[in-house]
C-alpha positions in Angstrom: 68.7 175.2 -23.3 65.9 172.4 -24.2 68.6 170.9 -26.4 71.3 170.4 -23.3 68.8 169.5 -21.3 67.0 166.8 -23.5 70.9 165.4 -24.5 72.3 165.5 -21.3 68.7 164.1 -19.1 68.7 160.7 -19.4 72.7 159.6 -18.4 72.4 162.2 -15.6 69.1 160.8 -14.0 69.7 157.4 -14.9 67.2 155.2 -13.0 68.3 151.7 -14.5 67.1 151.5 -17.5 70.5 152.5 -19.6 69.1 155.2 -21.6 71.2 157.4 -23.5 71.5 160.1 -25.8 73.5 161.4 -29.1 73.1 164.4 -31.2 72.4 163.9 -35.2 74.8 165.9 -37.5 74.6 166.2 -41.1 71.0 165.0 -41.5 68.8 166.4 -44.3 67.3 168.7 -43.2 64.4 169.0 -45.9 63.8 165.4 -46.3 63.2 164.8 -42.6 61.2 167.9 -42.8 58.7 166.2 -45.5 58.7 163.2 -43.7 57.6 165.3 -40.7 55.0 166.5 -42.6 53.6 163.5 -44.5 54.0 160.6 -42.0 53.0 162.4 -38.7 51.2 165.7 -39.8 53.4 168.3 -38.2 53.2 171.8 -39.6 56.8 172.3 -40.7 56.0 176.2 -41.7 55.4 176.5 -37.5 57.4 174.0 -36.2 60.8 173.7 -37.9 63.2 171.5 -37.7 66.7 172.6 -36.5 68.4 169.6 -34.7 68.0 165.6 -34.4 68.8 163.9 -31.1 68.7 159.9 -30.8 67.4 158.6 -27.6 68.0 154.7 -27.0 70.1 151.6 -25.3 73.1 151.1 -26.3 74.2 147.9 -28.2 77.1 147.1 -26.1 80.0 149.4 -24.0 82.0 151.5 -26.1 85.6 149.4 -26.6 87.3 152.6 -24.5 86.5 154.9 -21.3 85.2 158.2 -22.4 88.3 160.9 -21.8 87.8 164.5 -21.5 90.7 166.8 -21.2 90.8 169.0 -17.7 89.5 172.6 -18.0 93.0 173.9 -17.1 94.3 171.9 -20.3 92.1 173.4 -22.6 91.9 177.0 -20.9 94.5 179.6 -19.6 93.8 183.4 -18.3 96.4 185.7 -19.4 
């Protein structure tokens, strides 16, 4: 739930500022972990590490409108 709420927060109560949010896939998790541990002290053995969300401005507008397929696209009750 903190996960959905932390990507989805900022776009949802935008207040001007632009700030938006993407998920990290494929990241390492044991490197990221020892950087955790050596740059900012964190106790990794109590506080893993199991996803990476960005949180930023973007750059520019992406080229294309997002599109998202209708729920009765993707879905049908039989």
């Amino acid at each position: 739930m903190g996960f959905k709420t932390n990507l989805y927060s900022p776009r949802e109560h935008d207040d001007g500022r632009g700030i938006d949010s993407c998920p990290i896939e494929g990241f390492y998790q044991e490197k990221a972990e020892a950087l955790l541990r050596e740059k900012f002290d964190i106790n990794t053995d109590k506080y893993g590490l199991s996803f990476m969300v960005a949180f930023g401005n973007r750059k520019a507008n992406p080229p294309h409108p997002k599109s998202r397929r209708g729920f009765n696209d993707i879905v049908s009750w039989k």
